[in-house]
Structure formats: structure tokens, C-alpha cells
C-alpha positions in Angstrom: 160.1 310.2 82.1 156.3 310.2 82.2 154.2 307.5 84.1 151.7 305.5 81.4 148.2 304.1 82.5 147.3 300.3 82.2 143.5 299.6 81.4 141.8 299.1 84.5 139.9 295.2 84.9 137.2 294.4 83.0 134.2 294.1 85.0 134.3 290.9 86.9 131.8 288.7 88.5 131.9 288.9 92.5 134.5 286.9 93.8 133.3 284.0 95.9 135.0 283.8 98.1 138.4 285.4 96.4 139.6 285.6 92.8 143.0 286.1 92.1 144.6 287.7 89.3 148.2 287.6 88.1 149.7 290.1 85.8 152.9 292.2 85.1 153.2 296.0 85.4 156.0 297.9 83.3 158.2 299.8 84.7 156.4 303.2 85.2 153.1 302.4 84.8 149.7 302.4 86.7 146.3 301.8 87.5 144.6 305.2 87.6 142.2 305.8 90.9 139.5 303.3 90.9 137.5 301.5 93.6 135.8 297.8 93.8 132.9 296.7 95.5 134.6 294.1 97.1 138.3 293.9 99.5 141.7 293.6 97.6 145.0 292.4 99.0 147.5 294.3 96.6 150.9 292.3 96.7 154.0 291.9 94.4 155.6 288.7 94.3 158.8 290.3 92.9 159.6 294.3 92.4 158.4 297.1 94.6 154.7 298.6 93.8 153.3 302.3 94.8 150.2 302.3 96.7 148.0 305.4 97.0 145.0 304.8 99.5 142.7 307.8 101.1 145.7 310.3 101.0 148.2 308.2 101.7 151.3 307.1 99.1 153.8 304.5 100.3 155.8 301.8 98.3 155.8 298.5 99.6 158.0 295.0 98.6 157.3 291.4 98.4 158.0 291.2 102.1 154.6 293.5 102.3 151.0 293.7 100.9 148.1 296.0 101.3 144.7 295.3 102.2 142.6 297.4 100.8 138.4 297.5 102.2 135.2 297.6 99.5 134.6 301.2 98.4 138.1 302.7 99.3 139.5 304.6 95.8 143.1 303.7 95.0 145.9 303.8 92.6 148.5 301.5 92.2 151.4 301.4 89.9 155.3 300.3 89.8 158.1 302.6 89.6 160.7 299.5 88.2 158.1 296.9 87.1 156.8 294.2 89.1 154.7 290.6 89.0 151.1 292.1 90.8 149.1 289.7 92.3 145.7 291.1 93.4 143.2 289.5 95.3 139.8 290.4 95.1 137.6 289.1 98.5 134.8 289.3 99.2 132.8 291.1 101.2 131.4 288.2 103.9 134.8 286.6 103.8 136.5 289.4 104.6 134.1 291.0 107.1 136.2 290.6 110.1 139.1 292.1 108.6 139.9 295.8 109.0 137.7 298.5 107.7 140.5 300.5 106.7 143.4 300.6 104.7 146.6 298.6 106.5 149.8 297.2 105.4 151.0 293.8 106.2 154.1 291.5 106.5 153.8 288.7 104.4 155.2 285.6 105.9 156.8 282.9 103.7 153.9 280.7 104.4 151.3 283.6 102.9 153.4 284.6 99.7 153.3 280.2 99.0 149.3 280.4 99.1 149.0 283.4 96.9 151.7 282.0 94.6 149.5 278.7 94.6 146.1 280.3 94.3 147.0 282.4 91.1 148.9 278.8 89.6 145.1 277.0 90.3 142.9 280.3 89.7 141.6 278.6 86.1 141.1 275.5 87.9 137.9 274.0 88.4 137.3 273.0 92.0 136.6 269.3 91.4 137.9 268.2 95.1 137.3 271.2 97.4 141.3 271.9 97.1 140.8 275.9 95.6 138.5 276.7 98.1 141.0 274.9 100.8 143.6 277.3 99.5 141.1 280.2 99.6 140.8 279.4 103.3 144.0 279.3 104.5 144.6 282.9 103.1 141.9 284.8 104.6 143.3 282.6 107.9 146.6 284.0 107.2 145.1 287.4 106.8 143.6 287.1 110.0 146.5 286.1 111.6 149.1 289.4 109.8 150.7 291.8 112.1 149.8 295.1 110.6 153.1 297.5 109.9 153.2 300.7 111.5 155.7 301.9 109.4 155.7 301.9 105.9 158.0 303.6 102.8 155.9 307.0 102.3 156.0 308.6 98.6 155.3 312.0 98.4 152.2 312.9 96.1 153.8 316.5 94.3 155.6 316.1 91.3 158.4 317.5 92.5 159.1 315.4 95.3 158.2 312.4 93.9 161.3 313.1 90.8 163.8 313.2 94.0 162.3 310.2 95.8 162.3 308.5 92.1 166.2 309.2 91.7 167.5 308.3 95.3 165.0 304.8 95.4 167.0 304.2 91.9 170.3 304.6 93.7 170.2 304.8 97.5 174.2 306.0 97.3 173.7 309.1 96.0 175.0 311.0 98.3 173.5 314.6 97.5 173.0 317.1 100.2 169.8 318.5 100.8 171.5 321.9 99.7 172.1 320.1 95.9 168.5 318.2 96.5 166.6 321.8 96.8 169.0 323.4 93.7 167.9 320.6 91.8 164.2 321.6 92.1 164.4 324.5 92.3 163.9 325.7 96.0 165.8 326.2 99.1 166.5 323.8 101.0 164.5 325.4 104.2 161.6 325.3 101.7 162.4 321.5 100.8 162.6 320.1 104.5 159.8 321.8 105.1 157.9 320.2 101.6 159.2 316.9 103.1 157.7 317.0 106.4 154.7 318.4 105.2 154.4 315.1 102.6 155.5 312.6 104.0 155.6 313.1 107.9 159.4 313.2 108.2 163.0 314.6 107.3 164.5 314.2 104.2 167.7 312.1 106.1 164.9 310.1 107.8 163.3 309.3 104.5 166.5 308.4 102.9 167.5 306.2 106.4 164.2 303.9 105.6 164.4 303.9 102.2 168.2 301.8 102.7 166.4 300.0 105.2 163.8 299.0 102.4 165.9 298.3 99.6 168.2 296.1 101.8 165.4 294.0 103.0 164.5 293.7 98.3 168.3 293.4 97.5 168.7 290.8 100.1 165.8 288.9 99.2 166.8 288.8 95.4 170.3 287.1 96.6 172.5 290.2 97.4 174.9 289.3 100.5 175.3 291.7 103.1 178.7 293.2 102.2 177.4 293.5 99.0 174.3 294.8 99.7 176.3 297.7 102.0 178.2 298.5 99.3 174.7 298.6 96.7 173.4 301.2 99.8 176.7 303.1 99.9 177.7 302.7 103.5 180.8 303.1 104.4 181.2 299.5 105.4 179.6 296.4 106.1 179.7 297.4 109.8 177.9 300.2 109.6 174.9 298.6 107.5 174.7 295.4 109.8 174.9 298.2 112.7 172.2 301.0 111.1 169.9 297.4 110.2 169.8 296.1 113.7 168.9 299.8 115.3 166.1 300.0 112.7 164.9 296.6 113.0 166.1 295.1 116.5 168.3 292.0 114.7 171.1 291.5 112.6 170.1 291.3 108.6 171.3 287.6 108.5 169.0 287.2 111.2 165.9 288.8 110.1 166.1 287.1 106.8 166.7 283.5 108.1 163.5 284.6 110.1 161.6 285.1 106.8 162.9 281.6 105.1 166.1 283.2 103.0 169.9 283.5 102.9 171.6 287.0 103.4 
């Protein structure tokens, strides 16, 4: 299946010091490249968007946003749909705030304030309460630990159609042998394509991308054995086990840290 664009914004006045706005991407569609004159924070507050920043593709969850400096060209769609919330800052307020593309846990406390400033975005700010709110973000933003690692997405065509199928089901269990028959190659040629893309091994790719999903499936409810199972490990064991040498704690653990049930 084909990817469709959305219309990018309409022009906008400058946003003093943010605006927010709220809307919902299909599955499989896009914002073609663009660029503002102003910082963005893109964030989902449910589903999983694709991010493509100065030669970089990754896909990020509600547990992680992207801030985005004035002037950088991006594209940013959604493989299974998702609620975007952008934030458009501007360029005083965010002045101390990197001048280059980084990704960012968002804390509980963050995703409340966005969540909040999109409900009151219409709102005129009679008592100094939108602006309050405005605030405490950019404080928040201050106060994000960067991510170092990230879910890449490759940027070929071909690629991207295996990355598409294993993110729609992290089971499948296809070897890399099936993977490069698939497309068309060998499957020298495709670890090498995969390295070359995305900085890593096919097996490493698929190893993060479980990682990722468990952290989305979790959040949406899931519980542990049943997200093992969703992942296709071979028990709960081995997912609690594979979790805590990615991340250095047990999923029920890092959730609970986060504010949710696993």
C-alpha cells in the first residue's frame, strides 16, 4: 500500500510563546518535507509517528517526542494512525534549548501539560493560566533527558516494506535468508543494506523494535505475559529477561516508573 500526503498547516501567526495543535493522522499518511520558522516538539499522545529530520528516519511512541530547531526540514507521518500533537515555540522561548534535532522521554508529568495545553489552546488567557501552562512545558523541556537511542527506519523503499511488515507483527519469525528472497537480494546484500541504513544488524533492529512495541503494548494495557506472547517470545521469561538487559529493570518496573500498570 501507498503512503498519502496530508495538507501541510496553513500559514500561522508566530507562536508567542507556543501554540499547540491537535489533530489525527490516518494510518499511512504524512506531512511531506517542510520547515517552520519557529521550534516544534512533535509528539503522539497515542500511536507511533515516523520522524525524518536532516537524514535521519526513526519512529518514536508516546513515551517519546522530538524537538525539532527553526529552519530544520522535516517529514512526519504515521505508519498505523495516531493523535499528533505539535507544538510550535518560539524562537526566544526556546533559545536555550538544543540547536539540533534530539529525542526525548516524555515523563507522565510532560504528556499532562501537553494534553492540557491542546484542551485550553482556544482559550482566551483571561487569568495568566495558558501562559502558566506554556511555562511549565518549556521547564519540562529543559529539564528532558535526551535518548541516545532511538527506533531507526530505513529511508529505501525496500527496506522500509520489511521494516513495515515486522513493526506490524514483531513475531514473524522470518530468517534473514526469506527477508532478502522477499526483496529480491541476498541476504549478504541485505545485512549489508541494513547496516548501511540504519547503523545496525537486521537481528539488532528486530531486538529494539520488540523492545519498542513492548514499552506501546504495555502502555495500552497489555500485561506482560501477554505482551510476550504479542512479541513471540518463547515465554514470559525470556521477554522479562531480554527487557531488563535492554533497559536495566524489570518491565513491571519501568512502567510503574512512568505512572502505569504492566
Amino acid at each position: 500500500m501507498s503512503w498519502e500526503t496530508i495538507a501541510p498547516p496553513p500559514e500561522a501567526l508566530p507562536p508567542d510563546p507556543i501554540t499547540v495543535r491537535a489533530q489525527t493522522i490516518p494510518p499511512r499518511h504524512y506531512f511531506p518535507e517542510h520547515s517552520h520558522l519557529w521550534h516544534q516538539l512533535v509528539y503522539a499522545i497515542d500511536g507511533v509517528l515516523a520522524v525524518h529530520a536532516e537524514e535521519r528516519s526513526f519512529v518514536i511512541s508516546p513515551e517519546q517526542a522530538v524537538w525539532l530547531p527553526a529552519g530544520v526540514v522535516h517529514r512526519v507521518g504515521s505508519l498505523q494512525g495516531a493523535e499528533f500533537r505539535s507544538l510550535w515555540i518560539a524562537g526566544r522561548a526556546g533559545a536555550d534549548l538544543p540547536a539540533a534535532p534530539v529525542l526525548f522521554g516524555v515523563s507522565p508529568l510532560l504528556r499532562a501539560l501537553i494534553v492540557e495545553a491542546a484542551a485550553i489552546a482556544a482559550h482566551a488567557d483571561e487569568d495568566g493560566y495558558v501562559g502558566r501552562v506554556a511555562r511549565l512545558i518549556l521547564d519540562q523541556l529543559r529539564r528532558a533527558t535526551p535518548l541516545l537511542t532511538a527506533l531507526p527506519w530505513p529511508r529505501s523503499r525496500a527496506l522500509g516494506a520489511l521494516c513495515e511488515v515486522l513493526h506490524a507483527n514483531p513475531a514473524d519469525a522470518r530468517s534473514p535468508e526469506a527477508w532478502g528472497k522477499m526483496l529480491g537480494m541476498s541476504s549478504r546484500t541485505l545485512a549489508r543494506r541494513f547496516e548501511t541504513e540504519l547503523g545496525m544488524s537486521l537481528r539488532a533492529w528486530r531486538r529494539r523494535l520488540r523492545l519498542f512495541r513492548s514499552i506501546e503494548l504495555m502502555g495500552g494495557g497489555l500485561t506482560v505475559t501477554r505482551t510476550a506472547m504479542a512479541l513471540g517470545y518463547s515465554s514470559t521469561s525470556a521477554f522479562v529477561h531480554a527487557f531488563r538487559m535492554e533497559m536495566g529493570s524489570s518491565p513491571q518496573s519501568y512502567m510503574s516508573r512512568r505512572g502505569m500498570e504492566a
